[in-house]
N, C-alpha and C positions, 0 to 999 in steps of 0.2 A: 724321410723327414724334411719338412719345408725348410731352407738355409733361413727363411727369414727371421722362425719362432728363432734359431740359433742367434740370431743377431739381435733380439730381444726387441722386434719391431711386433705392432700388433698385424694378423692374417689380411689380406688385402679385403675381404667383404667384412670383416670387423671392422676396420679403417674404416671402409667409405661408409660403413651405418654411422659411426660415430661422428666423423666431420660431418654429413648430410644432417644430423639431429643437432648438429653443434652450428652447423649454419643458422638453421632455422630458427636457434633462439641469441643469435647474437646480432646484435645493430650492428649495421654498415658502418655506421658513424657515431660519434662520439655528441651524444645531445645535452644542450646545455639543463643545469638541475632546473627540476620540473618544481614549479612553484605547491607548498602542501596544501593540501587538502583534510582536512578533518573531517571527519562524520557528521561535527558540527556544520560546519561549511556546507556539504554536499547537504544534510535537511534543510540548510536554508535557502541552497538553490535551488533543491527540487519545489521548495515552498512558493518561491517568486516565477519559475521558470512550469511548473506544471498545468497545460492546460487544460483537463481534467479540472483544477481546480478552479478557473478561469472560468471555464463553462458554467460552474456550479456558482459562481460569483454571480453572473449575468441572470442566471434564474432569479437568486435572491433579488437584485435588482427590481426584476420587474415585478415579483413579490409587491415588493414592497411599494412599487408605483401602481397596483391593484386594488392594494391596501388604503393609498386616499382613495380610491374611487368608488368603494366599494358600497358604502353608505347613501349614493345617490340617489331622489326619489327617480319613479319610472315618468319615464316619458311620457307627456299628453299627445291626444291623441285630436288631430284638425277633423273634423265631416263638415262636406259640402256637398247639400243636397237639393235637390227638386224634382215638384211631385206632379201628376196629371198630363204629361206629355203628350197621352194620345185621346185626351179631351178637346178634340178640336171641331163638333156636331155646335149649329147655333144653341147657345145658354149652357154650354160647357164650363166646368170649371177652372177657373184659371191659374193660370200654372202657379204653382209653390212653392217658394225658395228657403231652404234653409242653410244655416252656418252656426257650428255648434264647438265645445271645446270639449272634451271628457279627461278630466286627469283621475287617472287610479289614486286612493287613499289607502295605503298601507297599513293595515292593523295586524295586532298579533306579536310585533317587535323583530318583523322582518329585517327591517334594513340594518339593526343591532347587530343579529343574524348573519347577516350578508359577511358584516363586518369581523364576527367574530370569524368566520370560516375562510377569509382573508389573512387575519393575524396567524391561524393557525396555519395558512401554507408559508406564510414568512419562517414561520419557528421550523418549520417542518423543510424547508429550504438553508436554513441555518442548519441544521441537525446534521444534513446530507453532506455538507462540506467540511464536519468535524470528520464523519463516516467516511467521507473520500481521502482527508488529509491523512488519517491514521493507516489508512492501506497504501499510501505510496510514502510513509514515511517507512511502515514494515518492509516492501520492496528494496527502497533505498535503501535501507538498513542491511537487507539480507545482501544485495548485489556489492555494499561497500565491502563487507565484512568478507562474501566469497573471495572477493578480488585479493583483498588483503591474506587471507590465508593461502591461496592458492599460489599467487607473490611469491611471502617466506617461505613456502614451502621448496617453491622454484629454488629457492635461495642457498637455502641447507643443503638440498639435492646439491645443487654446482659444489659447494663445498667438500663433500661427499666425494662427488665425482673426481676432483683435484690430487684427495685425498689418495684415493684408489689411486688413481693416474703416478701419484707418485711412487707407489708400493711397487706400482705395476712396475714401471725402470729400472726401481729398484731389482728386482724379482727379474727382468731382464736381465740386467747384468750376470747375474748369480749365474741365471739358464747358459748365458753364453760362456760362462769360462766354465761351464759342467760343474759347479758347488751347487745347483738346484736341479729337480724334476723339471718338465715342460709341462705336466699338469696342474701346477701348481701358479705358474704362468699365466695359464686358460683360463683357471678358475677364477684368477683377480682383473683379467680382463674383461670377462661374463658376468661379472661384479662390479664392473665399471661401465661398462657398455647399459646393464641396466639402469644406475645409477641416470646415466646420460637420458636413458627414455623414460626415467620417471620425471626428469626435469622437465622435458618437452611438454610432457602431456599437461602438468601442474602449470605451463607458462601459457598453454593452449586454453586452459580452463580459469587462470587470471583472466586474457582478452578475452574473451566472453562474459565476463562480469561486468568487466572495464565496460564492453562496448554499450552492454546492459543500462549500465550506471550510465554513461555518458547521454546514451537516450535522456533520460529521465530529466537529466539536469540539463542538456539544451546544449553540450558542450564536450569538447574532448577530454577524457581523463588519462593519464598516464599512469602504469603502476608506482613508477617513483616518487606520485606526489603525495600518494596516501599517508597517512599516520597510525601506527597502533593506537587504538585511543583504552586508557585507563577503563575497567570495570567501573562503571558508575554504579552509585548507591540500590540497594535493594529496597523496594517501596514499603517504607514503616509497619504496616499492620496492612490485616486485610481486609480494610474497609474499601469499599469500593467509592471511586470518587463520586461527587453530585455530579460533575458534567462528564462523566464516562459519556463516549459518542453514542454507544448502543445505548444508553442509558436514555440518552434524549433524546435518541431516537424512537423508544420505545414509547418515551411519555407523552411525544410529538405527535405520536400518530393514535392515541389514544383523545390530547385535546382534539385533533382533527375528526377523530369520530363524533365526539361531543358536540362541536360546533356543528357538523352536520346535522347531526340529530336535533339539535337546537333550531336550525334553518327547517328542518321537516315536518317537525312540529308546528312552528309557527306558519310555513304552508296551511296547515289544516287551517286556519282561521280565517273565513274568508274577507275579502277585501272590497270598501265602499269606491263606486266608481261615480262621479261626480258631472253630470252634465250640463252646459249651460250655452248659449250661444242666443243668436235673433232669427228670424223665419217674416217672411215678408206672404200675405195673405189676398188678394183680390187688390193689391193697391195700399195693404194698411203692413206698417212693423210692426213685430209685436217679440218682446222676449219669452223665450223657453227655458225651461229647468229641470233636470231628472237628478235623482239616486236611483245606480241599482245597486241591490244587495242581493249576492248571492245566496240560495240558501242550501244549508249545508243536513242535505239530507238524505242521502245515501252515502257520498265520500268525503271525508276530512284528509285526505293525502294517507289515509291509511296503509297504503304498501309501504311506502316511504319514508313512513316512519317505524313499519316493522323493523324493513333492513336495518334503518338504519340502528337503532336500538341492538340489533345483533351486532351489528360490525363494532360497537361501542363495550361490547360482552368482551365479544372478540379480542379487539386490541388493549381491554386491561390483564387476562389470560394470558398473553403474549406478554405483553413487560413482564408479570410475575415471571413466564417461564426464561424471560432472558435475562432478570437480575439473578434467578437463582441457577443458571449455567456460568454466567460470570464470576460468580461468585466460586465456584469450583474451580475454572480458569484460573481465577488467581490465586486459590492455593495452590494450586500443582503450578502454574510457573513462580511463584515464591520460593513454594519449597527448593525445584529443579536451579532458579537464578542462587538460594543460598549454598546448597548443597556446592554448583560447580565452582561458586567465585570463592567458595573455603580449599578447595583441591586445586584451583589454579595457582593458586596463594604459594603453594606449596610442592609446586610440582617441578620448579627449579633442584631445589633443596633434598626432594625426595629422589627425581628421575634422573634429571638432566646433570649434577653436580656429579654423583656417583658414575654414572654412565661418563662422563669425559674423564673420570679418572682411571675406570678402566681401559678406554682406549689408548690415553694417553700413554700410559703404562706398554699397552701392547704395541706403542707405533716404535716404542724405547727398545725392546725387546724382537723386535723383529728387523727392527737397523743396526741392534749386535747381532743377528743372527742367533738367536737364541732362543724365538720363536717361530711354530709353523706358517703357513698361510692361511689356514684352516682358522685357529684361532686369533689373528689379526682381522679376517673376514669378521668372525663371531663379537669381537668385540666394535669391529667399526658400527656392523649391523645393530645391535644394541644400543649406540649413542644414537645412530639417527635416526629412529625407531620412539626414544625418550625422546628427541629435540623433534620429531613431529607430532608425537602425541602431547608433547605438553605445551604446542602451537598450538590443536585442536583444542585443547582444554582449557588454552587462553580466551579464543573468540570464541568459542562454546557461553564462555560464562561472560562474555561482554552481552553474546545473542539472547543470551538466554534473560539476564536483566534486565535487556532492553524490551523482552518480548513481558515481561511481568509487569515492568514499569506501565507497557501497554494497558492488560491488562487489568490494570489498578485506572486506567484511563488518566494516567499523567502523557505528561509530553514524554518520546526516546528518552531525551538527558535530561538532566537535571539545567 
């Protein structure tokens, strides 16, 4: 038998796992408290700080400076011309100067046209940025929320591990003046040791959240600055909002059909071109004048407006089928955000209150010697078992309203 389990130290490659996992999540040094951070906080700095949205900004922008220009008449058109060049035989005709203007006459209610298919990429550039905002406020939301569970989780773990740690001495001692087994020893060590590599991995899967989340907001985050935030309200009924993003986004691009079809149409009609300028003749000026009109007798823009007339089929099919998917969306995350924040409610009360009184009971009973190890293990495993599922069941039901409040097309919080 190894003299050491006798002396109630832990086996030397049990040792170095556990300092080697015990380094890796302990600071070198002692850092000053990290200023908090809310959920609030973090959507509002991904809100100023994402450039994603920024980009989407710059679109609308120029939207919207497309939008004065859009109604402009077309450009006229200069000719300068002369005629008879190579009449140069005696009693040839002499040469002929012209300069002429042609401006196009727009009929039909083109340049309306123009304009309305301009407002609609503004709206339709609007639309895109509620559609962008709402997927990195979900992102944010999910990476805050990882961090933060995976954190407490870390948290409990250490506690846990402390816990063991101490049985474990305890349980030492006994082994070494021969009143305990040495298996009983192993067993709370192998209970500890795991303990220690559930912490690890849970603090591994924090910084990857952290580092996630820090992206987004432009800035470093620390787990110590987070805050658990309060379960916000479940969204009233299941009306779905007027400005849901998919919503106007669907509507957006149904105007944008229209306006095109509008513009395609008005193509068919054709357009008076207006000529006028002077022309200089053997020596004499004299003014010129034309209209031409096209005439409209084989094509009116008819492909052009077939399409377009489909795509307009098209993108009202498409909103019906995407208000009537949302509207599913938000019952099943309504029902899911009410269901979990009713059991989160309670899950102190029901899991976590019971389960500390049995262990506590067992840590009582096992410092008189009056209980095995077996059932001190059974009861420890039992509280942190309750204290992590009714973690999950906290940010469960934080994620889970915030994911319905989406779907109802509100903002995360209230």
């Amino acid at each position: 038998m190894d003299t050491c389990y006798n002396r109630g130290r832990m086996p030397p490659r049990i040792a170095g796992l556990a300092l080697l996992l015990m380094a890796a999540v302990t600071p070198a040094a002692a850092q000053p408290a990290a200023t908090p951070l809310t959920l609030a906080d973090a959507l509002t700095r991904a809100r100023e700080a994402a450039p994603a949205l920024a980009a989407v900004r710059a679109r609308i922008e120029g939207a919207r400076a497309a939008r004065l220009r859009a109604g402009r008449p077309l450009n006229p058109l200069v000719e300068l011309r002369s005629e008879n060049w190579a009449s140069r035989a005696p009693g040839g005709l002499p040469l002929d100067v012209f300069a002429t203007v042609t401006q196009t006459v727009e009929l039909g209610g083109k340049r309306g046209a123009r304009r309305g298919v301009a407002e609609a990429g503004v709206n339709s550039a609007a639309a895109t940025e509620t559609l962008i905002w709402r997927e990195i406020a979900r992102a944010v939301t999910a990476d805050y929320l990882s961090a933060l569970r995976a954190r407490d989780q870390a948290r409990a773990l250490a506690t846990h591990a402390e816990s063991l740690a101490e049985a474990t001495r305890v349980m030492g001692r006994r082994v070494a003046v021969g009143s305990a087994p040495e298996a009983e020893l192993l067993k709370l060590r192998t209970e500890e040791a795991r303990a220690v590599v559930d912490r690890t991995r849970a603090e591994l899967a924090a910084a990857r959240a952290l580092a996630t989340l820090g992206a987004a907001l432009g800035a470093d985050v620390t787990a110590d600055a987070l805050q658990r935030p309060v379960v916000p309200a479940v969204p009233a009924d299941a009306a779905l909002a007027a400005s849901h993003p998919e919503l106007l986004a669907a509507a957006t691009a149904v105007d944008s059909a229209r306006a095109t079809l509008a513009l395609e149409r008005a193509r068919g009609v054709p357009d008076v071109a207006v000529n006028a300028g002077v022309k200089r003749t053997s020596g004499f000026n004299t003014g010129v004048a034309a209209v031409t009109v096209p005439i409209p007798l084989f094509d009116r823009n008819g492909v052009a407006r077939a399409l377009a007339d489909g795509q307009v089929r098209a993108a009202e099919q498409e909103r019906e089928a995407t208000e009537r998917r949302l509207r599913g969306v938000l019952a099943a995350s309504r029902a899911a955000a009410t269901t979990l924040s009713g059991r989160a409610a309670e899950a102190h009360q029901l899991l976590v209150d019971p389960a500390r009184g049995a262990r506590d009971a067992a840590r009582a009973a096992f410092a008189a010697g009056a209980m095995d190890v077996l059932r001190l293990l059974d009861a420890e495993r039992v509280f942190i078992d309750a204290a992590l599922v009714t973690l999950e069941l906290e940010i469960d039901a934080v994620a889970a309203v915030i994911e319905a409040r989406l779907a109802a097309g509100e903002e995360p919080l209230p």
